[in-house]
C-alpha positions in Angstrom: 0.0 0.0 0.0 2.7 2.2 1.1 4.9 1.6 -2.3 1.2 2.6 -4.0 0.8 5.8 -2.4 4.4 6.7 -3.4 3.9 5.6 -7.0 0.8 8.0 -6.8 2.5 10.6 -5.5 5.5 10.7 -8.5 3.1 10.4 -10.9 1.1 13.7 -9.7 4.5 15.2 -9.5 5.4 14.2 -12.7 2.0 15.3 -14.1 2.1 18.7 -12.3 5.8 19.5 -13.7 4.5 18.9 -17.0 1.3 21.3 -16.9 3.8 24.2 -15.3 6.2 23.3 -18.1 3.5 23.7 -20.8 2.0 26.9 -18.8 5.6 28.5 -18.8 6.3 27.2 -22.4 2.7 28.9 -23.6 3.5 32.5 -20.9 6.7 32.2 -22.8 6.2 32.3 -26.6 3.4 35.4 -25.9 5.2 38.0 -28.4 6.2 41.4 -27.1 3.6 44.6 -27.9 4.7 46.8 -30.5 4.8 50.2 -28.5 5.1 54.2 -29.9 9.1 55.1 -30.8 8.6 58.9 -30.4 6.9 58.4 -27.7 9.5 56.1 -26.0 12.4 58.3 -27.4 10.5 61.7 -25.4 10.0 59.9 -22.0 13.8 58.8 -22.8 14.9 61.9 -22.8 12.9 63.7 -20.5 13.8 60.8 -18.0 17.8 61.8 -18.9 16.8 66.0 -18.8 18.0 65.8 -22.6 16.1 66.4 -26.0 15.7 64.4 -28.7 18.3 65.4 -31.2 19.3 64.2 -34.7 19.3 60.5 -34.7 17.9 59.9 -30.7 14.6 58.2 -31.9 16.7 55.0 -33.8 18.7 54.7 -31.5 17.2 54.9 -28.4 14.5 52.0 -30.6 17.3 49.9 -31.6 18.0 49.9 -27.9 14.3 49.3 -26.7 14.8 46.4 -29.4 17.9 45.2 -28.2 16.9 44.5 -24.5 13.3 43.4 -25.3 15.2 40.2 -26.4 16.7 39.7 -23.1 13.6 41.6 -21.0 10.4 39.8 -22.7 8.6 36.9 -20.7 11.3 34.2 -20.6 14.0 36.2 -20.7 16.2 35.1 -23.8 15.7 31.7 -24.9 17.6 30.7 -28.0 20.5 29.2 -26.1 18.3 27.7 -23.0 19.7 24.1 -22.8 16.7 23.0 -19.6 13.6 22.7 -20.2 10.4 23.8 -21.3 12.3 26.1 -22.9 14.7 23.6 -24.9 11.9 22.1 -26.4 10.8 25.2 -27.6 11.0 26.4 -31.1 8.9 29.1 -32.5 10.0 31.9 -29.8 14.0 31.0 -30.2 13.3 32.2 -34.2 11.3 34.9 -33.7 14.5 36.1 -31.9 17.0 35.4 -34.1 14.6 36.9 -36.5 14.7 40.4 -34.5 18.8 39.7 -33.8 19.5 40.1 -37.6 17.5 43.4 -38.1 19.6 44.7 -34.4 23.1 43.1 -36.3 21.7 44.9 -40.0 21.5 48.4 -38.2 24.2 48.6 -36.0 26.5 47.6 -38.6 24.6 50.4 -40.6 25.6 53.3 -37.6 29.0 51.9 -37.3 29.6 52.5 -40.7 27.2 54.7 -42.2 25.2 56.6 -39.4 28.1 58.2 -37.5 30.5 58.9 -40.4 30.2 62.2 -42.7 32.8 60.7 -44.9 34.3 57.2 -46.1 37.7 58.3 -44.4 36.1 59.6 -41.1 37.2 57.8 -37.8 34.4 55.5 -36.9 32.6 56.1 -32.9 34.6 54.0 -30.5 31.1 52.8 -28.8 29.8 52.0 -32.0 32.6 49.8 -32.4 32.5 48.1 -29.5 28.7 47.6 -29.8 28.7 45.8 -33.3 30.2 42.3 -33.3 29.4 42.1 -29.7 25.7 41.3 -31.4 27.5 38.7 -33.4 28.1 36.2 -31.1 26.4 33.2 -32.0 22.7 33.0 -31.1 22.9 29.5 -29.3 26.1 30.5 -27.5 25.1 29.7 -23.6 28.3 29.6 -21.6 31.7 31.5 -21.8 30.8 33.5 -23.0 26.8 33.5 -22.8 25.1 35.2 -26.0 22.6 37.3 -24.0 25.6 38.8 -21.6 27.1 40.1 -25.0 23.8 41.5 -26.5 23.3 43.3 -22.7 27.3 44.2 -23.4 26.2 45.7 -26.5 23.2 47.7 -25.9 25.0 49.2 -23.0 27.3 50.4 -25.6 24.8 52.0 -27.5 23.6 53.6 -24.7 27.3 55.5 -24.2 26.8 56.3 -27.7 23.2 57.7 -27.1 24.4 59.6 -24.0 26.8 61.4 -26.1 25.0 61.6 -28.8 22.6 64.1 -27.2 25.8 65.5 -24.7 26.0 69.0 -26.4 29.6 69.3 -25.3 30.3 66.2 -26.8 31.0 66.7 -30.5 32.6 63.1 -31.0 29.3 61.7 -31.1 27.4 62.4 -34.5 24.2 60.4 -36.3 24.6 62.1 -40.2 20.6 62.0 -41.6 21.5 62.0 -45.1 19.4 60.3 -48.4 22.6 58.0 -48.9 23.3 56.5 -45.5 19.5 55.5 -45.5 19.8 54.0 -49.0 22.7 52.4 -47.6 20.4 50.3 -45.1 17.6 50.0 -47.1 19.9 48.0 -49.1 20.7 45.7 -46.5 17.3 45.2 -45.7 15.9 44.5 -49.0 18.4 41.9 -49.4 17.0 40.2 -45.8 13.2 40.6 -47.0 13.7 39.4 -50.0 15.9 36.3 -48.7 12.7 35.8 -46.3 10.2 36.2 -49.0 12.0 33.3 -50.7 11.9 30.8 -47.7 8.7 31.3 -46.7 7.3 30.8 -51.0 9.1 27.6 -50.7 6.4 26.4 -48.0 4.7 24.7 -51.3 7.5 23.2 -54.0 8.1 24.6 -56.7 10.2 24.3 -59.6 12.8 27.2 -59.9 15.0 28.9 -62.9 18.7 29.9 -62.0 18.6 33.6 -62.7 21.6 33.4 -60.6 23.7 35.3 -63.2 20.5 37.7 -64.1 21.1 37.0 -67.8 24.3 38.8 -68.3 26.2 36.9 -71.0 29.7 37.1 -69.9 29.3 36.9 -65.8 30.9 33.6 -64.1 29.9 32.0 -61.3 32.6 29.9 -59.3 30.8 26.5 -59.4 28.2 25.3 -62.7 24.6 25.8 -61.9 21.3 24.1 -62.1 19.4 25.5 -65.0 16.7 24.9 -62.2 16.5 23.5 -59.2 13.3 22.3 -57.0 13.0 24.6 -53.6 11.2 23.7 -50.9 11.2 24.3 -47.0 11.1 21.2 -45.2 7.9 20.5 -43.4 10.0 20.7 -39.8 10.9 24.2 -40.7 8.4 26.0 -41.8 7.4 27.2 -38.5 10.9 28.0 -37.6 10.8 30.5 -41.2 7.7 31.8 -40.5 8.3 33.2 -36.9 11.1 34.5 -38.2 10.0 36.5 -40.7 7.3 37.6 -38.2 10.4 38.7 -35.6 12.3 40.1 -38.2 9.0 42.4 -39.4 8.4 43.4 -35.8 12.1 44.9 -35.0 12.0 46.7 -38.4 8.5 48.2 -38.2 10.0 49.9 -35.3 13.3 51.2 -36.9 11.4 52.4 -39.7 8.7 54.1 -37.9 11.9 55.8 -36.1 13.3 56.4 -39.4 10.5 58.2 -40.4 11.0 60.7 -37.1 14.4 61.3 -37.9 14.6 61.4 -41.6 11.3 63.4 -42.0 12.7 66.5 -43.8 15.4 64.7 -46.1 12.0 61.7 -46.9 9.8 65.0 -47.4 12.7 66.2 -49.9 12.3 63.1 -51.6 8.8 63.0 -52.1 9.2 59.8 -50.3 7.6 59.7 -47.4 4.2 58.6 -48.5 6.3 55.5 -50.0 7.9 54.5 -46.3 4.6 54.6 -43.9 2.8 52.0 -47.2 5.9 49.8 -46.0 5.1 50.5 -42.3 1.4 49.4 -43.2 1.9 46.6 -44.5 4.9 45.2 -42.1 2.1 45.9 -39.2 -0.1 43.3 -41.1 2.7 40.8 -40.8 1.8 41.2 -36.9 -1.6 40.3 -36.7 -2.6 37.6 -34.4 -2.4 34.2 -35.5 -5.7 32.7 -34.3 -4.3 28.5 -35.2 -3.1 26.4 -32.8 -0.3 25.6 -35.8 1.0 27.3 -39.0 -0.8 25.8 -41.6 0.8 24.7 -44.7 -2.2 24.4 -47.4 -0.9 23.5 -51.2 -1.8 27.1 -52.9 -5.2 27.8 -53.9 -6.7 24.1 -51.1 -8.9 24.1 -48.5 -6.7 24.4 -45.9 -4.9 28.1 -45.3 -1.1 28.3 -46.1 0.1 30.9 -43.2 3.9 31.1 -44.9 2.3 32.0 -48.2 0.4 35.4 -46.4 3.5 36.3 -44.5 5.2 36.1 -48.0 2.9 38.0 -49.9 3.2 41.2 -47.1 6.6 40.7 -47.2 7.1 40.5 -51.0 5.0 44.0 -50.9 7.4 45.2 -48.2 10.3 44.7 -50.3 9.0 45.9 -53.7 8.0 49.3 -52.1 11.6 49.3 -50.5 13.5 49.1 -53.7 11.3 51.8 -55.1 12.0 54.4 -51.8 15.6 53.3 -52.3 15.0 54.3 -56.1 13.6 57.8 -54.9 16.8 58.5 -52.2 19.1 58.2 -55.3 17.8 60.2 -57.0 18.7 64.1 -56.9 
């Protein structure tokens, strides 16, 4: 009786662990609110008795992005080795989705942001800042990937202090049409590589246009006239949250973009061309009502989730390479 009661008693255990586990694994993979950039970047700097000068609004949001992988329910999970959170999946790529946007634009104010000229001396914290977000995302002991993404947002923050430090003339964020273009770039290339994954949800039968037609380019290896493309089935979650991180952390850096780069978008006519990409990134965030992501063949009865994040995405990017068009041109 006695060896009974004890079996019933580690079973109950065993059962309870498991609910808590599926309770912290569901609390866990909640996505974080969008909130207001200008607003965040004004209670910033009224908290710091500063204003919000040139170039304060992107970075204070690529700070607020920073930390809210590290600061969101969970804490920072790609690199958890216990569990629940080791069996999880879907929130570990919707961070390494918002990790390449952070690693896309602090690469862009290293090099682009904080320089007037291709010879200028680049901004020490900047420096410091941007391959400390390079460390591998699954990197969990010596060193620990979310202890050098907290090393690197604390950079940015020296760089933000001085930024708006009006005796300190070493800090400087240039808002100019070309160092935009020059990020826009980047992140065309990254939508459009996401637009791809997320079409290959259904197969499909692809021409190489690696060499765009050009008669006498090379490539180093022969190529596949075509090839057949498509995302394994155990992956197309992992794709699709994250395109759906990915969206999120740029819907906020362009929605800072357009506070900081209002008169030189206004000089380009090409304003009106950056809030249709803001729309239609903020439909990539909807809620997703199914317990699953749903991989219907096309035009079948069953919904293909990939396929809508594609086509808002696809959208994304072709108005992107037409507000890049507009920043070139005089």
């Amino acid at each position: 009786m006695k060896q009974f009661l004890t079996t019933r008693w580690m079973l109950g255990g065993l059962a309870a662990l498991l609910i808590l586990g599926y309770a912290l694994s569901l609390y866990w993979s909640s996505e974080p609110d969008m909130f207001d950039v200008s607003e965040y970047a004004r209670q910033r700097a009224n908290l710091n008795q500063t204003s919000v000068v040139t170039g304060y609004t992107v970075t204070a949001t690529l700070i607020k992005v920073g930390n809210t992988l590290m600061d969101k329910p969970g804490g920072y999970l790609a690199n958890d080795v216990m569990p629940p959170s080791v069996m999880m999946d879907d929130m570990p790529a919707w961070e390494f989705g918002v990790l390449e946007v952070v690693r896309d634009m602090a690469l862009a104010m290293r090099n682009d942001f904080s320089r007037s000229q291709s010879q200028s001396l680049e901004n020490p914290h900047l420096v410091k800042a941007q391959p400390l977000f390079n460390i591998d995302s699954r990197s969990w002991l010596l060193p620990s990937a979310e202890s050098k993404y907290r090393e690197g947002t604390l950079a940015l923050e020296r760089y933000l202090h001085e930024l708006s430090d009006p005796s300190a003339d070493n800090a400087q964020f240039y808002v100019r049409a070309d160092n935009l273009r020059q990020w826009l770039q980047m992140v065309q290339k990254r939508m459009g590589s996401l637009s791809q994954r997320l079409s290959a949800s259904v197969g499909q039968e692809r021409l190489n246009t690696d060499l765009a037609g050009e008669s006498k380019a090379t490539q180093s290896t022969p190529g596949k006239g075509s090839q057949y493309m498509k995302t394994s089935w155990w992956k197309l979650d992992d794709v699709f949250y994250e395109a759906r991180g990915c969206s999120w952390a740029l819907l906020h850096l362009l929605k800072a973009v357009d506070a900081d780069f209002a008169n030189v978008l206004e000089n380009k006519n090409a304003r009106v061309s950056l809030q249709q990409i803001i729309r239609e990134l903020e439909s990539t965030q909807q809620t997703v009502w199914s317990p699953m992501i749903l991989n219907g063949s096309g035009f079948g009865l069953v919904a293909n989730h990939s396929l809508v994040m594609a086509n808002y995405i696809s959208r994304a990017n072709a108005a992107l390479i037409d507000l890049t068009e507009l920043l070139s041109q005089g």
